[in-house]
N, C-alpha and C positions, 0 to 999 in steps of 0.2 A: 888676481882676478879683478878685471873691469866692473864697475857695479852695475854696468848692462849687461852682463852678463849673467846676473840670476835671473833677467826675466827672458822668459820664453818667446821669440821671436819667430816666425814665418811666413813662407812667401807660397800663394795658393791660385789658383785661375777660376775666374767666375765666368760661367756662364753665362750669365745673366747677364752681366758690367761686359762681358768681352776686353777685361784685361786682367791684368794679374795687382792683388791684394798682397800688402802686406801688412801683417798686423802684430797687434804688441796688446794686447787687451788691459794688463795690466796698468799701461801706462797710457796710451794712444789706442784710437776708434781705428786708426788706419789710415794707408797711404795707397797709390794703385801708379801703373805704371805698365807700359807692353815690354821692357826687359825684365824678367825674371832676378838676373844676378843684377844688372843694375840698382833694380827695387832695392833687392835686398842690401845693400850698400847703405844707400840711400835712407833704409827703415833704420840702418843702425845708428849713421848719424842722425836721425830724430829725435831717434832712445837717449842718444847721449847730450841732447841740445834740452831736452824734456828734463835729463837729472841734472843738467846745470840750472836749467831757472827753477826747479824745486830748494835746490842747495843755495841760488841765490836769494828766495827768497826768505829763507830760514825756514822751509816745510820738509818733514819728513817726508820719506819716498815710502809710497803706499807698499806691502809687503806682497810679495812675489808668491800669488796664486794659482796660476796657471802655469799647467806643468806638459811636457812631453807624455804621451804612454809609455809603460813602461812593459819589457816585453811578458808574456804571462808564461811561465812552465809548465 
């Protein structure tokens, strides 16, 4: 498992903004962009350019808070 891959990523449409959001809270405020699958591309090479300069600069990677729902029975 990639270490971007404990954090929670998503790609959402804002009204408001008139494009689509993708976000990583954990790590990054966010990115936006009018492709959907693009973004989301794109979000993940963020994620992965955020945990190289954390690891180059000898910082811990803040611990992976935000979570999916998970479904309720």
């Amino acid at each position: 498992m990639k270490k971007s891959d404990r954090y929670h990523k998503w790609v959402e449409w804002s009204d408001e903004d008139q494009v689509y959001l993708g976000k990583c809270p954990d790590l990054i405020t966010g990115i936006h962009g009018d492709d959907p699958i693009k973004l989301y591309s794109e979000l993940c090479e963020v994620i992965d350019d955020v945990i190289s300069q954390f690891e180059a600069e000898g910082r811990k990677l803040p611990i992976p808070r935000i979570r999916p729902m998970q479904e309720v029975v």
